[in-house]
HTML snippet that shows the backbone in 3Dmol.js (N, CA, C, O; Angstrom):
<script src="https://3Dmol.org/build/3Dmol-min.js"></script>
<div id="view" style="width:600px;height:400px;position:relative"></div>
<script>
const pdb = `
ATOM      1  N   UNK A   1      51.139  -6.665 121.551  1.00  0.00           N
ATOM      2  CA  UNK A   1      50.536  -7.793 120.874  1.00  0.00           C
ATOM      3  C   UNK A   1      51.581  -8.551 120.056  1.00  0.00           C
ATOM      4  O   UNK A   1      51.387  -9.742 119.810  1.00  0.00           O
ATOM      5  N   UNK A   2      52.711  -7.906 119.610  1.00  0.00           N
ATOM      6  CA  UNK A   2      53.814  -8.363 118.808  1.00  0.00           C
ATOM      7  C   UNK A   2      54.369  -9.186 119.319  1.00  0.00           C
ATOM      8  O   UNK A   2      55.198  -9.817 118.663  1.00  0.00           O
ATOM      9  N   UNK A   3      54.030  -9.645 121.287  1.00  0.00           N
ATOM     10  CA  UNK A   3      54.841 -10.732 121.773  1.00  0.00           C
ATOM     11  C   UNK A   3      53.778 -11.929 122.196  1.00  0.00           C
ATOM     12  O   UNK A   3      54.106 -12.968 122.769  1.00  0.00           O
ATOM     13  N   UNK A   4      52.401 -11.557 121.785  1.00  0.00           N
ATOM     14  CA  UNK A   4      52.160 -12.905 122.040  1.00  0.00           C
ATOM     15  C   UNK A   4      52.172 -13.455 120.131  1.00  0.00           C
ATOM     16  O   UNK A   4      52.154 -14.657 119.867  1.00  0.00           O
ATOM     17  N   UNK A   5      52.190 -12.807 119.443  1.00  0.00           N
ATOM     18  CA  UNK A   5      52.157 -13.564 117.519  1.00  0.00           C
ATOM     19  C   UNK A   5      53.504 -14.130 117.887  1.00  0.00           C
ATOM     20  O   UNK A   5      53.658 -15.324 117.629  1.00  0.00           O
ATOM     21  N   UNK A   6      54.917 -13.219 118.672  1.00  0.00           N
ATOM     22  CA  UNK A   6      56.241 -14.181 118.648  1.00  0.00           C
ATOM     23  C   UNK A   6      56.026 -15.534 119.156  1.00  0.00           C
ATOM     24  O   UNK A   6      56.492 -16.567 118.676  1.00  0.00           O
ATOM     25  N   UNK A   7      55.303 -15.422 120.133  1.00  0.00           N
ATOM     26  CA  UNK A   7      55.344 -17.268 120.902  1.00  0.00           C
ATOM     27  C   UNK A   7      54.530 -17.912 120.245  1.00  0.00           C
ATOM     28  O   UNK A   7      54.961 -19.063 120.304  1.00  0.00           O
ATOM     29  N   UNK A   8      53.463 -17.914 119.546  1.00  0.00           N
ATOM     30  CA  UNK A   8      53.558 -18.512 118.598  1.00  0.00           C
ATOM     31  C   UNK A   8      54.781 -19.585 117.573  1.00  0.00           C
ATOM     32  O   UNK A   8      54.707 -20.692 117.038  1.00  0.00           O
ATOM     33  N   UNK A   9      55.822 -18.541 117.699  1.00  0.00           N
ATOM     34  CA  UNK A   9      56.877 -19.283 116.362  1.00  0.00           C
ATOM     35  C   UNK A   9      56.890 -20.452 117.425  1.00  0.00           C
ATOM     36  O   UNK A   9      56.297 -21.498 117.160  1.00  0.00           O
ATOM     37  N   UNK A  10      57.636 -20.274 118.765  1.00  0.00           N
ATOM     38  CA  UNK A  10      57.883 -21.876 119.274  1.00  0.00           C
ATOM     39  C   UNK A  10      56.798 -22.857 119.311  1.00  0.00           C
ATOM     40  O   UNK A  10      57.259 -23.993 119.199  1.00  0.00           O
ATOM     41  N   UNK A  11      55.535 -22.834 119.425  1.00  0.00           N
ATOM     42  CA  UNK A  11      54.949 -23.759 119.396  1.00  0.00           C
ATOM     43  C   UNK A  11      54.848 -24.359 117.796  1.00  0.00           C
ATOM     44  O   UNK A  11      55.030 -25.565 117.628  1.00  0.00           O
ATOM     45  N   UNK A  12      54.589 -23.587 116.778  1.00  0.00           N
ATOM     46  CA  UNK A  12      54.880 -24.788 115.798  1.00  0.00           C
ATOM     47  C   UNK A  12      56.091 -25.262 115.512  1.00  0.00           C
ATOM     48  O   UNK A  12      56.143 -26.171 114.684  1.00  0.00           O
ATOM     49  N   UNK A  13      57.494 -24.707 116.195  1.00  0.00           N
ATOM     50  CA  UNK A  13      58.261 -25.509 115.904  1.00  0.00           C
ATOM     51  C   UNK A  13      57.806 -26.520 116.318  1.00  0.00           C
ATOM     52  O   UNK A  13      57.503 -27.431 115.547  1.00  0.00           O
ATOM     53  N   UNK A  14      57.605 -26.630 117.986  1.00  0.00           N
ATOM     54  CA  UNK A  14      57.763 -27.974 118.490  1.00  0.00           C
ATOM     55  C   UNK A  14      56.725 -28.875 118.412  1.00  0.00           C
ATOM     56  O   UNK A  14      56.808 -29.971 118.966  1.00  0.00           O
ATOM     57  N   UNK A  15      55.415 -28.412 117.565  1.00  0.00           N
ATOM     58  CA  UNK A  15      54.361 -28.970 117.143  1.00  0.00           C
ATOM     59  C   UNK A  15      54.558 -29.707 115.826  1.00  0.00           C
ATOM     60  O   UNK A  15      53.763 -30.577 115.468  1.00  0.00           O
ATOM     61  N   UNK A  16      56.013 -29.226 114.841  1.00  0.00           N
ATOM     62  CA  UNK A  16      56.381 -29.831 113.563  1.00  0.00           C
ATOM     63  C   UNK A  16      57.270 -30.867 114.438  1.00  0.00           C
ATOM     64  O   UNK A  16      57.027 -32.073 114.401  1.00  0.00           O
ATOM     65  N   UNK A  17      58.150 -30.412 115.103  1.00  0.00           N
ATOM     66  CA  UNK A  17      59.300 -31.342 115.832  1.00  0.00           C
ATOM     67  C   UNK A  17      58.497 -32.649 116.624  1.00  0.00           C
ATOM     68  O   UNK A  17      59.109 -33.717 116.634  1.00  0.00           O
ATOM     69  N   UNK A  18      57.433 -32.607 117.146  1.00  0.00           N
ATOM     70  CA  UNK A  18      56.997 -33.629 118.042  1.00  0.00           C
ATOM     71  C   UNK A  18      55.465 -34.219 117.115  1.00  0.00           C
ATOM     72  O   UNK A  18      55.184 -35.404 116.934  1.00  0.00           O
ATOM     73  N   UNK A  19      54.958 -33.475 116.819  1.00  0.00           N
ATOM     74  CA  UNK A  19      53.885 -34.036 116.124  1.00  0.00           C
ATOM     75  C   UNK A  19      54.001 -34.620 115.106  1.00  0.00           C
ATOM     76  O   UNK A  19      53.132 -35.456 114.859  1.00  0.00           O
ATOM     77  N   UNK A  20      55.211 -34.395 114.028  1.00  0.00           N
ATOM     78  CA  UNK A  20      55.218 -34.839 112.682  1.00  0.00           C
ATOM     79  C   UNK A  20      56.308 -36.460 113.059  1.00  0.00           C
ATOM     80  O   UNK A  20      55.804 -37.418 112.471  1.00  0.00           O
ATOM     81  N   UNK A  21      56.958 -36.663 113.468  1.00  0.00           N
ATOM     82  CA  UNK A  21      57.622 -38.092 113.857  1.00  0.00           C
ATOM     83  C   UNK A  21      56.427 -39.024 114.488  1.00  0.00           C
ATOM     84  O   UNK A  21      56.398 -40.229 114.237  1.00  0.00           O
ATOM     85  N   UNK A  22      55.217 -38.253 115.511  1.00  0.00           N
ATOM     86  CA  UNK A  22      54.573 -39.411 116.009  1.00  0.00           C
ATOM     87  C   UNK A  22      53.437 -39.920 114.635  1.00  0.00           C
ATOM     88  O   UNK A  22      52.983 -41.045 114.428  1.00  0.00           O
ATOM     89  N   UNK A  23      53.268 -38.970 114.053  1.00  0.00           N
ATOM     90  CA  UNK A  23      51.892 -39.278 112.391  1.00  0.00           C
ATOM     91  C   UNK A  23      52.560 -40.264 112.049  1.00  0.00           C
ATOM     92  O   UNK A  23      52.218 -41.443 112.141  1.00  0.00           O
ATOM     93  N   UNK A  24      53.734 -39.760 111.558  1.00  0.00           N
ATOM     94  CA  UNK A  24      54.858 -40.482 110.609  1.00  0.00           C
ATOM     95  C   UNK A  24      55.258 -42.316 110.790  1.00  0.00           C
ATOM     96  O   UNK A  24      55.271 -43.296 110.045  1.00  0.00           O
ATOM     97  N   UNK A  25      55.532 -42.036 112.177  1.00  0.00           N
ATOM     98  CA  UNK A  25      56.040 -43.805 112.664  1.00  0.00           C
ATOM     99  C   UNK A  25      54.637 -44.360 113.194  1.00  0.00           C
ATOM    100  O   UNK A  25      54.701 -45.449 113.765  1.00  0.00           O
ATOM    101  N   UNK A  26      53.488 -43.814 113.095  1.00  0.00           N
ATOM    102  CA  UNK A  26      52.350 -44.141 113.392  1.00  0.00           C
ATOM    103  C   UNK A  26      51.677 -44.804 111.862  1.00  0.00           C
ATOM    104  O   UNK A  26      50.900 -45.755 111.775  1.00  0.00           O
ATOM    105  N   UNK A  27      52.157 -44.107 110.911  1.00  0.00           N
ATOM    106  CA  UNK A  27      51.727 -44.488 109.512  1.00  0.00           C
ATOM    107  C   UNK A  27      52.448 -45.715 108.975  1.00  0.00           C
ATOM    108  O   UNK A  27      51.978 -46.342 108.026  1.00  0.00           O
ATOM    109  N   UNK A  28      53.726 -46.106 109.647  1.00  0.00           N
ATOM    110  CA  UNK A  28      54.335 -46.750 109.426  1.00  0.00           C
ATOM    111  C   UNK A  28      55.771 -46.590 108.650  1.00  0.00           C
ATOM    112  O   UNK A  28      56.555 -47.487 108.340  1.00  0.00           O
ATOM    113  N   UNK A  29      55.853 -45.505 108.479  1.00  0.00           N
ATOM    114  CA  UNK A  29      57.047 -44.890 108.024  1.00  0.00           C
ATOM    115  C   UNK A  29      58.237 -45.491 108.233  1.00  0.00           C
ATOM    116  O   UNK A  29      58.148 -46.049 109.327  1.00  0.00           O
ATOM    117  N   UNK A  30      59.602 -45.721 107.635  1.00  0.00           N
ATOM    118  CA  UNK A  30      60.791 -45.888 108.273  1.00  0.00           C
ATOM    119  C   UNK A  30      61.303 -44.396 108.725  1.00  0.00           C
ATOM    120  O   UNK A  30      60.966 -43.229 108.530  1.00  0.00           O
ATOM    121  N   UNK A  31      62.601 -45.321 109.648  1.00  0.00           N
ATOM    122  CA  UNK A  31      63.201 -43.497 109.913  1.00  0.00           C
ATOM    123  C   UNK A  31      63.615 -42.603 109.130  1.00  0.00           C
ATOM    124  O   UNK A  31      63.672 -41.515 109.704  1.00  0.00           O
ATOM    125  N   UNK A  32      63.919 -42.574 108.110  1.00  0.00           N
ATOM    126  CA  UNK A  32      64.744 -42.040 107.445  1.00  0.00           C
ATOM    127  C   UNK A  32      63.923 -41.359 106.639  1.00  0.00           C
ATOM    128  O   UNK A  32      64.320 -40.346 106.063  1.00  0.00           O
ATOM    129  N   UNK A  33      62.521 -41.888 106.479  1.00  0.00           N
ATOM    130  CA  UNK A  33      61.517 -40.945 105.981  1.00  0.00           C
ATOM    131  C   UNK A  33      61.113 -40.110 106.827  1.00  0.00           C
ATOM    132  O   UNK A  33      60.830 -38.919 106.696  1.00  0.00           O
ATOM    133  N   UNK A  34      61.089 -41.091 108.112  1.00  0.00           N
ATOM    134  CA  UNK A  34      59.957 -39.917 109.413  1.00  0.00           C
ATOM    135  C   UNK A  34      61.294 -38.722 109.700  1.00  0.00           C
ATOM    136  O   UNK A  34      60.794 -37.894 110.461  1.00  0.00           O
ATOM    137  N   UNK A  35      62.322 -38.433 109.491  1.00  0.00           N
ATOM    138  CA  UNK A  35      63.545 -37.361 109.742  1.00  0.00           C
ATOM    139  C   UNK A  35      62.982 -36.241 108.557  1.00  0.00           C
ATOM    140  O   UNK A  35      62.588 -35.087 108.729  1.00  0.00           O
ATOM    141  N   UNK A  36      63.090 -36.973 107.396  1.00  0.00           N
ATOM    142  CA  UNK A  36      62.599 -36.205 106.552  1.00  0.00           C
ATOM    143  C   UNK A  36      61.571 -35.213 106.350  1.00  0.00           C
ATOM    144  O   UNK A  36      61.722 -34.015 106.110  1.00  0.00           O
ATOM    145  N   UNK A  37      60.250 -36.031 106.509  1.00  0.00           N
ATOM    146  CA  UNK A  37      59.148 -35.290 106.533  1.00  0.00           C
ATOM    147  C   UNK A  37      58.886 -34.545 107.511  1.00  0.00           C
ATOM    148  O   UNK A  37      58.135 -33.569 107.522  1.00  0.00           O
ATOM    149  N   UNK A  38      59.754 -35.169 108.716  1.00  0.00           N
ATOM    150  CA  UNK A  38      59.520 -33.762 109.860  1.00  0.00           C
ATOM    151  C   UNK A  38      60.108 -32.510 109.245  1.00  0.00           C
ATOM    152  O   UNK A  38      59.606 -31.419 108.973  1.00  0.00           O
ATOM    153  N   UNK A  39      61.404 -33.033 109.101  1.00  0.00           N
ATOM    154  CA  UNK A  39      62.019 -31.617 108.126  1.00  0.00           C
ATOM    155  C   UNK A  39      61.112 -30.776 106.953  1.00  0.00           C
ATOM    156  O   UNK A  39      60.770 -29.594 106.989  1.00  0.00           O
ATOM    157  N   UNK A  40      60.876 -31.664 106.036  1.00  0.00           N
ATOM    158  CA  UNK A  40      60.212 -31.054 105.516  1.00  0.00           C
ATOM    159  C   UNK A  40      58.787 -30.054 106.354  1.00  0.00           C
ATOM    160  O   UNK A  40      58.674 -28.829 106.384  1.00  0.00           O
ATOM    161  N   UNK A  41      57.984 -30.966 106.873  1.00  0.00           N
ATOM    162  CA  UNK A  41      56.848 -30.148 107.597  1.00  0.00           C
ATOM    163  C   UNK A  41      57.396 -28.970 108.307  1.00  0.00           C
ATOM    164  O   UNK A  41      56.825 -27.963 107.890  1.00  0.00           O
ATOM    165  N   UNK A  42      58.311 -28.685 109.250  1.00  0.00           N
ATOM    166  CA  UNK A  42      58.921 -27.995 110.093  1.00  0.00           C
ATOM    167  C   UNK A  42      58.914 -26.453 109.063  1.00  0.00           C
ATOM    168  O   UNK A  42      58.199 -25.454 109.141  1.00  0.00           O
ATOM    169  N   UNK A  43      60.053 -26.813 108.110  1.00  0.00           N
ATOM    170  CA  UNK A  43      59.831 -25.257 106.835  1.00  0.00           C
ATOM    171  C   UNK A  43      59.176 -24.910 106.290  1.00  0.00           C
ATOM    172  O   UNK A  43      59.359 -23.770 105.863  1.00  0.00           O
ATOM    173  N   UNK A  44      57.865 -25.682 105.889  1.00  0.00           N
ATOM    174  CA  UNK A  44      56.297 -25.586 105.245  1.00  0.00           C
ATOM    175  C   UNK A  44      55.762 -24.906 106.459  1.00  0.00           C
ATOM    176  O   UNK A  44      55.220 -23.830 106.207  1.00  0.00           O
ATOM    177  N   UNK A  45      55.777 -25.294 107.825  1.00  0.00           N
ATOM    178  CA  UNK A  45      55.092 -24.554 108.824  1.00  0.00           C
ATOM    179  C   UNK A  45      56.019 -23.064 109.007  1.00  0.00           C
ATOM    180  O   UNK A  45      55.597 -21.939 109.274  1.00  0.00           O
ATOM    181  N   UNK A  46      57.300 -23.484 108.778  1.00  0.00           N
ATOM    182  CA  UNK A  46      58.002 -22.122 109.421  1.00  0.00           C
ATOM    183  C   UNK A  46      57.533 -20.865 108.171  1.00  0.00           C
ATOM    184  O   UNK A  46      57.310 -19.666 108.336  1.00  0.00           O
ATOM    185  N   UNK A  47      57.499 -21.700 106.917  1.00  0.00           N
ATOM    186  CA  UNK A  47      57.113 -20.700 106.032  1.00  0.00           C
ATOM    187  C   UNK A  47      56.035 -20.050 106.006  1.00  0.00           C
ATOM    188  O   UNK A  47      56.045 -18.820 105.981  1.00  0.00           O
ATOM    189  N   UNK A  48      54.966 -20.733 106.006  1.00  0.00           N
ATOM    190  CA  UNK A  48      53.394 -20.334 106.826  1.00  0.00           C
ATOM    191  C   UNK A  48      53.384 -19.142 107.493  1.00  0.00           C
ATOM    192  O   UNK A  48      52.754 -18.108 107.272  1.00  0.00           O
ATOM    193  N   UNK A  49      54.298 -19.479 108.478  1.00  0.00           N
ATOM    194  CA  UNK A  49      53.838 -18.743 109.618  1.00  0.00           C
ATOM    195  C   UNK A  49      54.885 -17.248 109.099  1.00  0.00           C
ATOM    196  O   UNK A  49      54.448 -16.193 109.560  1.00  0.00           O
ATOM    197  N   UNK A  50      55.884 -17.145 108.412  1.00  0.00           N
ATOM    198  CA  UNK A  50      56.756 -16.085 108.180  1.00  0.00           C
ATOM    199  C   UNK A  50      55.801 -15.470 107.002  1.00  0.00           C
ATOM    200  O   UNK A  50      55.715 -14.243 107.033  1.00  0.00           O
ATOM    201  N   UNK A  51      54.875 -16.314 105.689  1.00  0.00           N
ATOM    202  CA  UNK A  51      54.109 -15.540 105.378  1.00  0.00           C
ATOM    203  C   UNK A  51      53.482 -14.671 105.492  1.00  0.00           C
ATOM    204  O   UNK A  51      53.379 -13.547 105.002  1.00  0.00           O
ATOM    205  N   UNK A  52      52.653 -15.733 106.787  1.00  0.00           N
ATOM    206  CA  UNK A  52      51.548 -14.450 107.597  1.00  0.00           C
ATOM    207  C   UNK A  52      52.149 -13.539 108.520  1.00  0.00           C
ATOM    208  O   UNK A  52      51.541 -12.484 108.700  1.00  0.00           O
ATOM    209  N   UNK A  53      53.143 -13.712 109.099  1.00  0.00           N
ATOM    210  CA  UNK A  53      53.911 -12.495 109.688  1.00  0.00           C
ATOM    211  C   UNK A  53      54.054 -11.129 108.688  1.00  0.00           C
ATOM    212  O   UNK A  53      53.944  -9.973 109.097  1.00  0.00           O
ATOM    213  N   UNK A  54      54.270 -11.448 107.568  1.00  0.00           N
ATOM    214  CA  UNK A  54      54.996 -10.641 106.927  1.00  0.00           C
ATOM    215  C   UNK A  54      53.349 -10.129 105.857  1.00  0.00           C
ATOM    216  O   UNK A  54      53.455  -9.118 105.162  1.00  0.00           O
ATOM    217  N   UNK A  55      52.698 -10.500 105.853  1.00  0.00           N
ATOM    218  CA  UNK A  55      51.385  -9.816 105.517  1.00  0.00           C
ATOM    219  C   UNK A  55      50.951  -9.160 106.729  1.00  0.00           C
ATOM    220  O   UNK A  55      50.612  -7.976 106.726  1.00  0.00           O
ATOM    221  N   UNK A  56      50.947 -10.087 108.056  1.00  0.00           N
ATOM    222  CA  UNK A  56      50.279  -9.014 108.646  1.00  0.00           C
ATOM    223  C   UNK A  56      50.754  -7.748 109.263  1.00  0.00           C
ATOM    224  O   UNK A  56      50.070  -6.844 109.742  1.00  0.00           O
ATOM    225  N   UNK A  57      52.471  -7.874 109.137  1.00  0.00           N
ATOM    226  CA  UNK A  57      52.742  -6.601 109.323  1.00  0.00           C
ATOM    227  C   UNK A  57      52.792  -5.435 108.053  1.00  0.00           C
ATOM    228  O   UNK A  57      52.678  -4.228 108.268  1.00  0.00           O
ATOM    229  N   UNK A  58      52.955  -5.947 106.896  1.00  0.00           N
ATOM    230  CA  UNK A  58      52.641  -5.272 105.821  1.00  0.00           C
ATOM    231  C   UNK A  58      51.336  -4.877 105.903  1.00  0.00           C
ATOM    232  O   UNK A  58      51.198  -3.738 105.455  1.00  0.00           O
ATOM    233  N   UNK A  59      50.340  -5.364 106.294  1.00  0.00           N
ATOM    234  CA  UNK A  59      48.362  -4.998 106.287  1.00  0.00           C
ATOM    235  C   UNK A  59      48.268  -4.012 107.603  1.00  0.00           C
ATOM    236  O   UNK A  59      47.254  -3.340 107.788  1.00  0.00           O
ATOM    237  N   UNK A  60      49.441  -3.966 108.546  1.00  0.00           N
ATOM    238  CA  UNK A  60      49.124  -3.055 109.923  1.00  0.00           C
ATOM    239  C   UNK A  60      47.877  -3.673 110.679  1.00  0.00           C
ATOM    240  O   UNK A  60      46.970  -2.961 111.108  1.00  0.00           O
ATOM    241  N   UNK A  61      47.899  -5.064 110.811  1.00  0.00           N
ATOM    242  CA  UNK A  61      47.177  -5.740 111.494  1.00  0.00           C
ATOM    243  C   UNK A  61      47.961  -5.936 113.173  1.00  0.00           C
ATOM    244  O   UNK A  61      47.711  -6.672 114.128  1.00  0.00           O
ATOM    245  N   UNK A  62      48.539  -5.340 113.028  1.00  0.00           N
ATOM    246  CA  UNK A  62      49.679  -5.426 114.679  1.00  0.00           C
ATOM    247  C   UNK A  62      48.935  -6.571 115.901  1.00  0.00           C
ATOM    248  O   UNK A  62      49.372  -7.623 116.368  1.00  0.00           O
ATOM    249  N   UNK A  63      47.678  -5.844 116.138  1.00  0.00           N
ATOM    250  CA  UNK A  63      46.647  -5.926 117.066  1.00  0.00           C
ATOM    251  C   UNK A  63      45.973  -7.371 116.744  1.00  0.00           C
ATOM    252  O   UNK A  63      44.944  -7.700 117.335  1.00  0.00           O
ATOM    253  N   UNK A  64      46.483  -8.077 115.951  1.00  0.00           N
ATOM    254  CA  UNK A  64      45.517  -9.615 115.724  1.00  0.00           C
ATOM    255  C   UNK A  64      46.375 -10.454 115.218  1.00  0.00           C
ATOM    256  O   UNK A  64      46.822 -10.361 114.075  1.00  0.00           O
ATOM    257  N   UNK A  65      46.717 -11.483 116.170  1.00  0.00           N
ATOM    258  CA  UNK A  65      47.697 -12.543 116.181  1.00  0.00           C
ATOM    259  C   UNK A  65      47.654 -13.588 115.319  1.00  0.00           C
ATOM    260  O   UNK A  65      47.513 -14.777 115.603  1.00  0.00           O
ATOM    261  N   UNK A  66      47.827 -12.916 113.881  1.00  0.00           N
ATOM    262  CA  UNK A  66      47.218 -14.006 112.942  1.00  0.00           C
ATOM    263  C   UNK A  66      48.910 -15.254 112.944  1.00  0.00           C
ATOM    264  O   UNK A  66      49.219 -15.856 111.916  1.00  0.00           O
ATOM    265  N   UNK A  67      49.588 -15.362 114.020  1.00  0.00           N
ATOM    266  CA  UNK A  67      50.757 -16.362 113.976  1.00  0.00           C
ATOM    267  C   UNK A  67      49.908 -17.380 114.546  1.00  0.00           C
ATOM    268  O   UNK A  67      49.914 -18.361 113.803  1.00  0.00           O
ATOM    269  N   UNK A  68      49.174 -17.549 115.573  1.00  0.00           N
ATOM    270  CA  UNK A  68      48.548 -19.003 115.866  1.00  0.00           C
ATOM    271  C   UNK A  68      47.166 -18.940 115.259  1.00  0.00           C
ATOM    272  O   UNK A  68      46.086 -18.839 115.842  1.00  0.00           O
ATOM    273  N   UNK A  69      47.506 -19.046 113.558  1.00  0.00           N
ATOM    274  CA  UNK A  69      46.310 -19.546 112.881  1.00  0.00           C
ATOM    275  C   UNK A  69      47.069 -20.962 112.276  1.00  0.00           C
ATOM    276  O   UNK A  69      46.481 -21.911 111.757  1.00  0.00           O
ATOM    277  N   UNK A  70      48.641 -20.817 112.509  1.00  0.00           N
ATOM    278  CA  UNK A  70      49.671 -21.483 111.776  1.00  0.00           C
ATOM    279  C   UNK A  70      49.720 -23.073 112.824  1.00  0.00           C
ATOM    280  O   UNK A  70      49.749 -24.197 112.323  1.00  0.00           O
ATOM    281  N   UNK A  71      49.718 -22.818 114.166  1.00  0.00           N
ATOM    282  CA  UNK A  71      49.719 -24.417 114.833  1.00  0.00           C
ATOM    283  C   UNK A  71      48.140 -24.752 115.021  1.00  0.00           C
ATOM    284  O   UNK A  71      47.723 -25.908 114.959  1.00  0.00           O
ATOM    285  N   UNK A  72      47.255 -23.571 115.270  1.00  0.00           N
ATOM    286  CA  UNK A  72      45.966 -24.428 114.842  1.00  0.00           C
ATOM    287  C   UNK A  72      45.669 -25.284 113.449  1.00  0.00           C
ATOM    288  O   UNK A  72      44.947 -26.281 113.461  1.00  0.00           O
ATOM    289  N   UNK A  73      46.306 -24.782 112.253  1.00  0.00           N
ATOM    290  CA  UNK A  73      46.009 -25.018 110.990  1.00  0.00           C
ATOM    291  C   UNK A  73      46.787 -26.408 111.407  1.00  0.00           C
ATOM    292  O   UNK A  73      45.977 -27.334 111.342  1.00  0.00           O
ATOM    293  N   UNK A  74      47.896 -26.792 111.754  1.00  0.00           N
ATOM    294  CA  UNK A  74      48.925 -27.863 111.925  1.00  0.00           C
ATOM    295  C   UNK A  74      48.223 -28.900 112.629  1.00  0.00           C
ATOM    296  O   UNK A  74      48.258 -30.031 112.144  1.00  0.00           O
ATOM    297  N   UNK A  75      47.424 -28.645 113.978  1.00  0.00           N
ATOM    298  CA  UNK A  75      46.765 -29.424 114.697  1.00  0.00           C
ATOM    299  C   UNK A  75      45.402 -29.906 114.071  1.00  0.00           C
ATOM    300  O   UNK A  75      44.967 -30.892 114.665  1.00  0.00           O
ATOM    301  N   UNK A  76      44.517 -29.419 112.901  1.00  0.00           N
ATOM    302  CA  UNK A  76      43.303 -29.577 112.870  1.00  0.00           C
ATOM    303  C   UNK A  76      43.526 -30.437 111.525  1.00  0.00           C
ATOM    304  O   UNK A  76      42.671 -31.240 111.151  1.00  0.00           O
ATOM    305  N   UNK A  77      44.952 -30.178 110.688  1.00  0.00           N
ATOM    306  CA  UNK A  77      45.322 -31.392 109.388  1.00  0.00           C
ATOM    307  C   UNK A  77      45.902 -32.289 110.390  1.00  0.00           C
ATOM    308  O   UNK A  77      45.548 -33.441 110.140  1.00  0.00           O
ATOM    309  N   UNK A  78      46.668 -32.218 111.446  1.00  0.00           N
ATOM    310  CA  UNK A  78      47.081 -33.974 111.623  1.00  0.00           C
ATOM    311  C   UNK A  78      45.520 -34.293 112.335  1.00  0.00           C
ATOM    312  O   UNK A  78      45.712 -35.508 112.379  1.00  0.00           O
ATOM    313  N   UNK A  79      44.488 -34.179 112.772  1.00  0.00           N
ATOM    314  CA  UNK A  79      43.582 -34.343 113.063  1.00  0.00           C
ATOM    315  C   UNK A  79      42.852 -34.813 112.004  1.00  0.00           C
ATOM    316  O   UNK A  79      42.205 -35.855 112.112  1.00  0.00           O
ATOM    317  N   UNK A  80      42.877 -34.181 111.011  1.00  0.00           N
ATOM    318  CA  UNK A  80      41.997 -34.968 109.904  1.00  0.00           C
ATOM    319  C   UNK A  80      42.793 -36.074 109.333  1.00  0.00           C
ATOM    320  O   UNK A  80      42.245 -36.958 108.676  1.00  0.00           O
ATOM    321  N   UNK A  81      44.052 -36.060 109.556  1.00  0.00           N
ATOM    322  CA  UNK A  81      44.539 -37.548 109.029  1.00  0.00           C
ATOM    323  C   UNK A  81      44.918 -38.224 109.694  1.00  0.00           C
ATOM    324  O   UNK A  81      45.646 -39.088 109.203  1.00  0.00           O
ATOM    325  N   UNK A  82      44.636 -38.269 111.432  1.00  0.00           N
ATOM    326  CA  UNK A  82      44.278 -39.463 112.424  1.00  0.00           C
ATOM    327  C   UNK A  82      43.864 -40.403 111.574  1.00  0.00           C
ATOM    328  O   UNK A  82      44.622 -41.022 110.827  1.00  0.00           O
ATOM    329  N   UNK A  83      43.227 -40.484 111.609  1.00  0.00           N
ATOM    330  CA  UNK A  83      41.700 -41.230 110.852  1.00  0.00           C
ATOM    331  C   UNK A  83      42.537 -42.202 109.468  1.00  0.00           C
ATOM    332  O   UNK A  83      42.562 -43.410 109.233  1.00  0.00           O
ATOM    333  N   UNK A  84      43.097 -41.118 108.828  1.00  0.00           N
ATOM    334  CA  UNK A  84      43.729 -42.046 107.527  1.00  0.00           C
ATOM    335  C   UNK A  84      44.878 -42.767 107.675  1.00  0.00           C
ATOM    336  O   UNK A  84      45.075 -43.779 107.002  1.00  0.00           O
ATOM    337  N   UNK A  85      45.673 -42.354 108.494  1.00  0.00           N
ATOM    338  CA  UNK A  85      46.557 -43.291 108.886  1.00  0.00           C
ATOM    339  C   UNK A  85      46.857 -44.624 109.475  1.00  0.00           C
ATOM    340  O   UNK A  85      48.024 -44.994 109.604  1.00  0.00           O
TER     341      UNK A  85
END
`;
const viewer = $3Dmol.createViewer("view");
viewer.addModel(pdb, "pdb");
viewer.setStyle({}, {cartoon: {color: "spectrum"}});
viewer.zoomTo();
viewer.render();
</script>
């Protein structure tokens, strides 16, 4: 089970890497912000997700892939701020 929580990590990278530039220049952003805030989002997600890694192997949850609670959580906020942007 420890290798499907790993694949997890790549999809929110590339869910911070590709999703956070299209919100961004969609909001109207310049570049130099939309570089940024991807960056920024990218370590807020990477941190997320190294949180819950690191609880759930501390809790001996092995058996429950709490790593893709981290690109669902990513997909269901740029989803709620479709709308506001």
């Amino acid at each position: 089970m420890e290798e499907v929580n790993f694949v997890s990590l790549p999809v929110v990278v590339a869910l911070a890497l590709v999703g956070g530039p299209l919100l961004l220049r969609r909001a109207g952003y310049p570049v130099g912000k939309t570089v940024f805030g991807t960056l920024t989002g990218l370590v807020a997600l990477l941190g997320l997700w190294g949180i819950l890694s690191t609880v759930q192997r501390k809790a001996g949850l092995d058996m429950v892939p709490l790593g893709w609670l981290v690109p669902v959580a990513a997909v269901a906020a740029a989803w709620r701020l479709r709308g506001r942007l």
